[in-house]
C-alpha positions as CSV (number, residue, x, y, z in Angstrom):
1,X,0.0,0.0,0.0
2,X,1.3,3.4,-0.6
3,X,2.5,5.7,2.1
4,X,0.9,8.9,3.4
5,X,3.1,11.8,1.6
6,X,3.3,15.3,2.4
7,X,1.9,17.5,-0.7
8,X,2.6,20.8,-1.8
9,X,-0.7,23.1,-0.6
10,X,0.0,25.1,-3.9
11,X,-0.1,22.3,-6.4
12,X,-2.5,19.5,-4.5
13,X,-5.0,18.2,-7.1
14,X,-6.9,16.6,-3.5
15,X,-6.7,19.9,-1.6
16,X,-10.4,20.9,-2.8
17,X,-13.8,20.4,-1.5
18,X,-14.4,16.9,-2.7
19,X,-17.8,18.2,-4.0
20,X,-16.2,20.7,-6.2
21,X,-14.5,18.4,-8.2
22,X,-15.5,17.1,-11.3
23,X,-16.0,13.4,-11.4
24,X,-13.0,12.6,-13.5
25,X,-10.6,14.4,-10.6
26,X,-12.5,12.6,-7.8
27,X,-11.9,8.8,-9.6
28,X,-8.2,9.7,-9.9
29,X,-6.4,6.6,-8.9
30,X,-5.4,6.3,-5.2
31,X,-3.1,3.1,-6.1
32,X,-1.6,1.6,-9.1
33,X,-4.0,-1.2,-8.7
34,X,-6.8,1.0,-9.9
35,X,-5.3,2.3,-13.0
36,X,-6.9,0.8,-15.8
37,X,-4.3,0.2,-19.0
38,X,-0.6,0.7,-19.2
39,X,-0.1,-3.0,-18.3
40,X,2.9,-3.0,-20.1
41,X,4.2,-0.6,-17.9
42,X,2.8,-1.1,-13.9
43,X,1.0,-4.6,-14.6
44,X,2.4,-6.4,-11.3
45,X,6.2,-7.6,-11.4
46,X,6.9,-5.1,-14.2
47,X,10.2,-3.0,-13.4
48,X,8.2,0.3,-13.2
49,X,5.9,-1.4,-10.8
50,X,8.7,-2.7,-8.4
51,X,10.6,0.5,-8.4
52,X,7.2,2.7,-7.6
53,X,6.6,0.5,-4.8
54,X,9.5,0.0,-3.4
55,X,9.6,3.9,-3.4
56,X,12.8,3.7,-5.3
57,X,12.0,6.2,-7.9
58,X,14.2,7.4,-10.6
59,X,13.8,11.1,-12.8
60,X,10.9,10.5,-15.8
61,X,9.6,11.7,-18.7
62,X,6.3,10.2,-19.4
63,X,5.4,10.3,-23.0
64,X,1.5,9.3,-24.1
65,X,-1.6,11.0,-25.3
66,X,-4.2,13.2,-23.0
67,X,-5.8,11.0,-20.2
68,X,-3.8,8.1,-20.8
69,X,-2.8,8.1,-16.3
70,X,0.7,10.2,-16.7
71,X,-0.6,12.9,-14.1
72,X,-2.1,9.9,-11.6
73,X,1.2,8.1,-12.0
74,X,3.5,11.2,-11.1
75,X,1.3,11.6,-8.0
76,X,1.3,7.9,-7.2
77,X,5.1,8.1,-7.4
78,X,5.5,10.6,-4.6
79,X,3.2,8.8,-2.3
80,X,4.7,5.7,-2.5
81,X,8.3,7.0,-2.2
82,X,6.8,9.5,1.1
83,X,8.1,12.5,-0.8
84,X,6.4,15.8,-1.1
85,X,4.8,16.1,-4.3
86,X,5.2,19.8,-6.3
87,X,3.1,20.1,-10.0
88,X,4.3,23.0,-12.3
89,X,2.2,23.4,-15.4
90,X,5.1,24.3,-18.4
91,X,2.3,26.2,-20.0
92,X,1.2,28.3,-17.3
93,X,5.0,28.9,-15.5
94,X,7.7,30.8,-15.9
95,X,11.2,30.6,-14.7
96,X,10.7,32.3,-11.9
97,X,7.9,29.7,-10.4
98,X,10.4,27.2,-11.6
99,X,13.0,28.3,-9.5
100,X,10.4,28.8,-6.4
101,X,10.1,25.5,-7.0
102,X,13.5,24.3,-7.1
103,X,14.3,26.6,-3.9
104,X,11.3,24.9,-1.7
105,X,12.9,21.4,-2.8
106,X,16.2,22.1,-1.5
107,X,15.1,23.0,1.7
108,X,13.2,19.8,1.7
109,X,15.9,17.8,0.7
110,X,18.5,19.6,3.8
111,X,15.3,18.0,6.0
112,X,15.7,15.0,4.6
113,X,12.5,14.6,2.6
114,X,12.1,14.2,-1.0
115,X,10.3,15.9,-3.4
116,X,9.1,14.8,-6.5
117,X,8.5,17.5,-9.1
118,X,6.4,16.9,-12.0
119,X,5.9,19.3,-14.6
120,X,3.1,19.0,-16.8
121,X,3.7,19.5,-21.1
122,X,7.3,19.8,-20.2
123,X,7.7,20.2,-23.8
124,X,6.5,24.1,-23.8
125,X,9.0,24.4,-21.5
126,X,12.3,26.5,-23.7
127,X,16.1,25.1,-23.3
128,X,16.9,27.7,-20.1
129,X,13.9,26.5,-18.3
130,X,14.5,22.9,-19.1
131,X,18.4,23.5,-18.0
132,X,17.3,24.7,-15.0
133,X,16.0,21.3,-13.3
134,X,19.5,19.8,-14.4
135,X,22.0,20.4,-11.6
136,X,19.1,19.6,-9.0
137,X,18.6,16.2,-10.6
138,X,21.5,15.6,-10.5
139,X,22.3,16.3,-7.0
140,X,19.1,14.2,-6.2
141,X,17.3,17.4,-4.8
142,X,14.6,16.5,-7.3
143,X,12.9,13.5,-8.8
144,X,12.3,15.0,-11.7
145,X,8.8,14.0,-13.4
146,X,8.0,15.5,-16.9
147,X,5.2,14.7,-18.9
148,X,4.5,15.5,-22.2
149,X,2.4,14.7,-25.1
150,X,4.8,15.4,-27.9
151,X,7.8,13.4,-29.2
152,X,10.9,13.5,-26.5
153,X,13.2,12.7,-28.8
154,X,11.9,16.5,-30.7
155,X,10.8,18.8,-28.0
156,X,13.4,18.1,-25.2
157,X,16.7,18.9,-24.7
158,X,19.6,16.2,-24.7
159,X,21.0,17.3,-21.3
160,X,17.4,16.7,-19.8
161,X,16.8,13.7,-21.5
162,X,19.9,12.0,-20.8
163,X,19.4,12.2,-17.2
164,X,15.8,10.7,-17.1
165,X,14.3,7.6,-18.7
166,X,11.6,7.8,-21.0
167,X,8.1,6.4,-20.1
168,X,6.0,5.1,-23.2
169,X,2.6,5.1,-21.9
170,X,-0.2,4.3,-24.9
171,X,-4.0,5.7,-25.2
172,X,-6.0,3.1,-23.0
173,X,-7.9,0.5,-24.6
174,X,-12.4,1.0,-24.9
175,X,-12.5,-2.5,-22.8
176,X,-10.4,-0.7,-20.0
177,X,-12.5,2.9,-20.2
178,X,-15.3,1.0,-20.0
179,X,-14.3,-0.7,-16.6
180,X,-13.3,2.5,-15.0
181,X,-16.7,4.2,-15.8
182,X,-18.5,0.6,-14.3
183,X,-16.2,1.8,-11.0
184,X,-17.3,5.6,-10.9
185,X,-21.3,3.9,-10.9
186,X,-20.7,2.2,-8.3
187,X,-18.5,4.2,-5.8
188,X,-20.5,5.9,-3.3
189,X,-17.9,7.7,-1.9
190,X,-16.5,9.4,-4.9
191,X,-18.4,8.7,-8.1
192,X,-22.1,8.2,-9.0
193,X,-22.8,5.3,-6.6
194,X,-25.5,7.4,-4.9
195,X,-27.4,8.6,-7.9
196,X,-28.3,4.7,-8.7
197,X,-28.0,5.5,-12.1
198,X,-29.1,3.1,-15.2
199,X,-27.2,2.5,-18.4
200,X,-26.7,-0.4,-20.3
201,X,-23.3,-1.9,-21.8
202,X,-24.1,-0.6,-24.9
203,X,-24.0,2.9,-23.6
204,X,-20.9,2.5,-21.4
205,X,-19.4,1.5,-24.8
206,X,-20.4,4.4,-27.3
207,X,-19.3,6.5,-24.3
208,X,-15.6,5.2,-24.2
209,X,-15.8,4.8,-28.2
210,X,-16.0,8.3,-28.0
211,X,-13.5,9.6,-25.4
212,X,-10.7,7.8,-28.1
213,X,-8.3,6.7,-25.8
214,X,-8.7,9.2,-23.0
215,X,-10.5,8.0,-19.7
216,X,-10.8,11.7,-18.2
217,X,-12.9,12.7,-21.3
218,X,-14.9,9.2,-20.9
219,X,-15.3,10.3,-17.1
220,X,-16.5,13.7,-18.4
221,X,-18.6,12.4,-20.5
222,X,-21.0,10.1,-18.2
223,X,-20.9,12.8,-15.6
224,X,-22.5,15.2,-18.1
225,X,-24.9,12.3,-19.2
226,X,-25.6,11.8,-15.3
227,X,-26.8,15.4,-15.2
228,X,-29.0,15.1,-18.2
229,X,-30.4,11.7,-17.2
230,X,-34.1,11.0,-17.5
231,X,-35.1,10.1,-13.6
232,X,-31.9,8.0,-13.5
233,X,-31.5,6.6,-16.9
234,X,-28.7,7.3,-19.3
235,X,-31.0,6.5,-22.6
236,X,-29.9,6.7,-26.3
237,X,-31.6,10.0,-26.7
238,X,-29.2,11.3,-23.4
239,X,-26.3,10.1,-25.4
240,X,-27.4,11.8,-28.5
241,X,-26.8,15.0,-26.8
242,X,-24.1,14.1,-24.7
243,X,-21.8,12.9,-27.8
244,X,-22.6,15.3,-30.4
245,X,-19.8,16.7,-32.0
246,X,-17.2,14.5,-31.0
247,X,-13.3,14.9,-32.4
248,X,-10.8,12.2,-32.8
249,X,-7.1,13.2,-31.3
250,X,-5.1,15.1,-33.5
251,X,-2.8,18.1,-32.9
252,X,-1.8,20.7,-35.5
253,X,2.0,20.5,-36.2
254,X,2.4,18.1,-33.2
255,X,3.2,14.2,-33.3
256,X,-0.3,13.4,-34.4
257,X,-0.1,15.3,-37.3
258,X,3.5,14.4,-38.3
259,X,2.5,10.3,-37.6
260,X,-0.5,10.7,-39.6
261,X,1.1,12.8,-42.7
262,X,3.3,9.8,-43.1
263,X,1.1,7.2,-42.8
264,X,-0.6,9.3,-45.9
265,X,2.8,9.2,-47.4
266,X,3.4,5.6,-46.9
267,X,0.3,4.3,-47.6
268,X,-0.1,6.2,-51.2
269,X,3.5,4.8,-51.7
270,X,2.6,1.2,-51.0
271,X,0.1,1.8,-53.0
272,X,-2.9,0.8,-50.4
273,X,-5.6,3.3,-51.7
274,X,-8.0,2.3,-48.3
275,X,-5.5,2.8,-46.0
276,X,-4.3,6.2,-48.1
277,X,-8.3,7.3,-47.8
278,X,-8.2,6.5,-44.5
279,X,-5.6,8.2,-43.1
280,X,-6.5,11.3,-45.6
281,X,-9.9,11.5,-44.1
282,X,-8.4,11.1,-40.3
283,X,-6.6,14.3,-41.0
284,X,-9.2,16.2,-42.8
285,X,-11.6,15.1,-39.5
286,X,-8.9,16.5,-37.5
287,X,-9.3,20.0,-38.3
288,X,-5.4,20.1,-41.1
289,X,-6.1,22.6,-43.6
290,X,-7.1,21.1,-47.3
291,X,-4.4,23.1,-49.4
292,X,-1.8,21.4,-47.1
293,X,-3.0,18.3,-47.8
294,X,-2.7,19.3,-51.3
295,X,0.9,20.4,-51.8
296,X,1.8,17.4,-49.8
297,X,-0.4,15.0,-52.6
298,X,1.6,17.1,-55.0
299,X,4.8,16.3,-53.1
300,X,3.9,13.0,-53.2
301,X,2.9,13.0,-57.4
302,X,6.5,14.0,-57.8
303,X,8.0,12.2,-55.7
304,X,6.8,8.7,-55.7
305,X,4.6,8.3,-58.8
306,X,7.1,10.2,-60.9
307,X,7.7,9.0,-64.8
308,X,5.9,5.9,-63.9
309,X,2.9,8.1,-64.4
310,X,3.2,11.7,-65.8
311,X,-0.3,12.4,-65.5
312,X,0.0,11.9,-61.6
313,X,1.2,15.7,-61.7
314,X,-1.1,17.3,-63.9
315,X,-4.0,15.7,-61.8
316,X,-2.1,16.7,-58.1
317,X,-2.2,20.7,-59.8
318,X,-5.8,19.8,-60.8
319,X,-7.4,18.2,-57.9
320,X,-5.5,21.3,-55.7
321,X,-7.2,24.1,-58.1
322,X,-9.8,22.0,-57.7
323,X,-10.0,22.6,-53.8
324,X,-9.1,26.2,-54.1
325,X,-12.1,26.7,-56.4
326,X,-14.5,24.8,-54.5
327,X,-14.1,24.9,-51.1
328,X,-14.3,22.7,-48.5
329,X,-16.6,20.5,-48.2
330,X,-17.4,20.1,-51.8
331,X,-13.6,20.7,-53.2
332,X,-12.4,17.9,-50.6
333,X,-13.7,15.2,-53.2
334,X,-11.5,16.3,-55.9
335,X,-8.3,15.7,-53.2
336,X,-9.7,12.3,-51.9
337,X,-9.9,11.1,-55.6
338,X,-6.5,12.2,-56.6
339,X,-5.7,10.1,-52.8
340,X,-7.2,7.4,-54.6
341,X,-5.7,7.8,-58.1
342,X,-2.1,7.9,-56.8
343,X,-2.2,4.8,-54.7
344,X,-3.0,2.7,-57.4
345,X,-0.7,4.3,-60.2
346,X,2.5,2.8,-61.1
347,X,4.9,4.1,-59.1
348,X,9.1,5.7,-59.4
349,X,11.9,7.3,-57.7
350,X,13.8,7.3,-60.4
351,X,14.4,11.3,-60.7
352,X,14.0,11.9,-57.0
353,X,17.1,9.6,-56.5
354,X,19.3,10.5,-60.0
355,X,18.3,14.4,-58.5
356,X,19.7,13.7,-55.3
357,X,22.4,11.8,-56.9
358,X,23.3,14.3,-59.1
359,X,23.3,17.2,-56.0
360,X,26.0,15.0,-54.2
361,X,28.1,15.0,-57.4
362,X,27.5,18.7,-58.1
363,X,28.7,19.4,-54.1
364,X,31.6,16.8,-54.7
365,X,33.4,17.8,-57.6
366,X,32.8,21.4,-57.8
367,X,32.9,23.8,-60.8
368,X,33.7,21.5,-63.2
369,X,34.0,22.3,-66.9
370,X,31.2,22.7,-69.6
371,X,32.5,20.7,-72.9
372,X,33.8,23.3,-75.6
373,X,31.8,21.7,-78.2
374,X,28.3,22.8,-75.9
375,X,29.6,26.3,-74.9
376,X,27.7,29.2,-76.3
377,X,29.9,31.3,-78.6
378,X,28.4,34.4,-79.4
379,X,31.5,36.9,-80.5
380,X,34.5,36.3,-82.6
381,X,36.5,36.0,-79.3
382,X,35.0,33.3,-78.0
383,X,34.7,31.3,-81.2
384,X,38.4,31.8,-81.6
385,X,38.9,30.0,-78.5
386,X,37.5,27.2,-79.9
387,X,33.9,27.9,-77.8
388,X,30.7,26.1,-79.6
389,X,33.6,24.1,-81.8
390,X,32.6,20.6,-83.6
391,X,29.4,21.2,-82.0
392,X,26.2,18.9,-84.0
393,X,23.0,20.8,-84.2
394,X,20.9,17.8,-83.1
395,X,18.0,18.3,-85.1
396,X,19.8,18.2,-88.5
397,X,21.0,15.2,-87.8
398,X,19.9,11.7,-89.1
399,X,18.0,10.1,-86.2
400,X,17.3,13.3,-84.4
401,X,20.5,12.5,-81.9
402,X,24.1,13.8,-82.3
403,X,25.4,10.6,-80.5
404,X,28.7,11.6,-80.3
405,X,28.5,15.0,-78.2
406,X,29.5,15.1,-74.9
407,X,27.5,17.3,-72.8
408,X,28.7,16.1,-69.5
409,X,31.9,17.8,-68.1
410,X,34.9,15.8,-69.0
411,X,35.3,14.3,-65.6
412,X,31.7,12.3,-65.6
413,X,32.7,11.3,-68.9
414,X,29.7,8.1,-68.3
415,X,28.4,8.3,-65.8
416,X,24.5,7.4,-65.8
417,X,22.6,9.2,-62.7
418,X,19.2,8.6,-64.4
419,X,18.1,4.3,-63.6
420,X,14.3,4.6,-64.9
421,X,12.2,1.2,-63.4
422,X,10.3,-1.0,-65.4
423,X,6.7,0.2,-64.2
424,X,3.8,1.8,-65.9
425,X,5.2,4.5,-68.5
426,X,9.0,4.6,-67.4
427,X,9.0,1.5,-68.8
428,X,9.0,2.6,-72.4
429,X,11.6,5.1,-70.9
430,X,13.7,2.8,-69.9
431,X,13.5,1.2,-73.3
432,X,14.4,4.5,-75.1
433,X,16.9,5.3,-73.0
434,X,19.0,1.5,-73.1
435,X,18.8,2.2,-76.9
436,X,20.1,5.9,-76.6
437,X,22.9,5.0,-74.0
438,X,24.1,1.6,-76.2
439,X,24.4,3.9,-79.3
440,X,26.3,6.7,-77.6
441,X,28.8,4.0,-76.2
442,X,29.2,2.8,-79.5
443,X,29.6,6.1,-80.9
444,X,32.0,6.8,-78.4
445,X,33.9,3.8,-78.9
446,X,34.1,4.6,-82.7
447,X,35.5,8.3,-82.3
448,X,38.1,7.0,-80.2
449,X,39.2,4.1,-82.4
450,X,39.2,6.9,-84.8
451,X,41.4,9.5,-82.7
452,X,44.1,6.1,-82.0
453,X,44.1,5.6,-86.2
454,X,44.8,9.3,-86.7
């Protein structure tokens, strides 16, 4: 069982009236027992688990998605180690409440007691704030417990991160939200017990469909459906009301959107045009602007569908005039189609990779060159210095090729950046282009048999 600890008055989450607090705040977890999810984390004889309640605890960053248990866990982590427990929110705290902070945890610490600070969105936090907790965690003035909803390995610095362990935790399963809301009916003392509310399974299960992961919004949710309840019963038509208008997680430019634009990617490059739909329509429910979407599907025409199908691009700068004429909703269908379209075109990297190819050379051998022959020579001057010399005017030449130019500088002499695939149109490219290549070799091969004779 955990230990009574001592808790800062300024930061309590339990120093409230009881009947002030919503119903989500009043369930919070007293023990890790009554956590619901995470198993892979706290279930019992997990590392995590032994540590917490042995009341060994070691600096943290936990890392999951809104009401996934990282504020219960921080607070379950002081009691069982005894310490004092101090919450900074990084979005409503500046340095100086950091270092108030940091100053009431030393003088703990000279008392002996521990104090385990935990910093909500740690991410907002900027580097001198984060660098601020480092010497104290260090010294062991602080456990230091940061929680965050973004990416670690992105929004924190190395110094901080190096001296804590990451903690994945993961959104918690609808079988698990629906036990904890089965617990609030019944508890007396803190949830809706008393109110001898009625609700079937069915219910309890639209309600954690909807609170995606999150058991404070599922909490939230029947506590609002408790107040609107018909003589005791949560009914369909309660629900109706009490679930209306209800968003899926995403956040604009933060790990959700960046996961989810390259699932898009991917999945339009494996060419899987459900799962490209899919995540397409996830992000559009979201709330990410339409024209993004739409340079990205561009992006993507270019990128990935390339020669294998040129009309890839002319559809991308369609489908996004499309959009900008339209609208959303109705110019949204234009984008989902061209979604569709690219999935299941042939697809090529060809160009993207010879380009970047072809930029490494360019950085690599410098200012090389350009071949006399393919110089322009527009005075007497230059002409006399041999610029524009032997050169073949392609067109007037059988064949439409002057085979035996070489337009490359003198040290890529051969080289092929350009590797077209065998799919959809770059096929027939490839075909030109083995024919072109052959003939130039030959050609090449000829002059210089000719330049040995002579």
């Amino acid at each position: 069982m955990p230990r009574k600890t001592t808790v800062s008055a300024s930061a309590s989450l339990f120093a409230e009236p009881a009947g002030l607090k919503p119903l989500a705040e009043r369930m919070r977890p007293r023990e890790l027992g009554e956590i619901v999810g995470q198993i892979r984390l706290i279930a019992p004889g997990k590392p995590l688990r032994r540590a917490v309640e042995s009341g060994h605890v070691h600096s943290m960053i936990l890392w999951g998605p809104p009401g996934c248990g990282k504020t219960t866990l921080a607070l379950l982590l002081a009691r069982y180690a005894d310490a004092q427990f101090r919450a900074l929110s990084a979005v409503l705290s500046g340095l100086a409440e950091v270092r108030a902070a940091l100053e009431e945890a030393a003088a703990n610490f000279t008392r002996g007691v521990r104090t385990v600070l935990f910093v909500d969105e740690v991410h907002r936090f900027n580097k001198a704030q984060q660098d601020a907790f480092l010497p104290h965690i260090e010294k062991g003035v602080i456990v230091f417990v940061g929680a965050t909803t973004e990416n670690p390995s992105f929004e924190l610095n190395s110094a901080l991160l190096s001296r804590c362990r990451v903690h994945v935790l993961e959104a918690v399963g609808q079988g698990d939200i629906v036990a904890a809301l089965r617990r609030a009916l019944a508890d007396g003392e803190r949830g809706l017990g008393a109110l001898q509310l009625r609700i079937d399974d069915h219910s309890l299960e639209l309600i954690a469909q909807a609170a995606d992961g999150d058991v404070r919004r599922a909490l939230t949710l029947l506590e609002i459906a408790a107040e609107l309840a018909d003589e005791g019963h949560i009914n369909e038509a309660t629900l109706t009301q009490v679930l209306a208008d209800r968003t899926r997680r995403f956040d604009k430019g933060g790990e959700q959107f960046y996961d989810q634009i390259s699932a898009l990617h991917k999945s339009v490059r494996s060419s899987d045009p459900d799962a490209a739909l899919y995540w397409f329509t996830r992000m559009l429910d979201g709330g990410c602007d339409p024209a993004y979407l739409a340079r990205r599907l561009t992006r993507m025409a270019v990128e990935d569908v390339g020669l294998a199908d040129t009309r890839a691009i002319g559809m991308a700068i369609e489908a996004w005039e499309t959009y900008d004429r339209l609208g959303s909703p109705e110019g949204e269908l234009a984008l989902a189609q061209l979604v569709v379209y690219m999935a299941v075109a042939a697809k090529s990297n060809a160009v993207y990779r010879a380009f970047a190819d072809v930029r490494a050379e360019v950085r690599a051998s410098g200012t090389l060159d350009v071949p006399l022959a393919i110089r322009n020579a527009p005075t007497r001057l230059l002409q006399s210095l041999g610029y524009g010399k032997g050169y073949q005017y392609d067109h007037d030449v059988a064949g439409g090729v002057a085979l035996g130019q070489q337009c490359l500088p003198e040290a890529l002499r051969g080289r092929e950046f350009y590797q077209p695939t065998e799919r959809g149109l770059e096929a027939r490219i490839a075909e030109k282009l083995r024919e072109l290549r052959a003939a130039r070799a030959a050609a090449s091969a000829s002059k210089a048999e000719q330049d040995e004779a002579e």
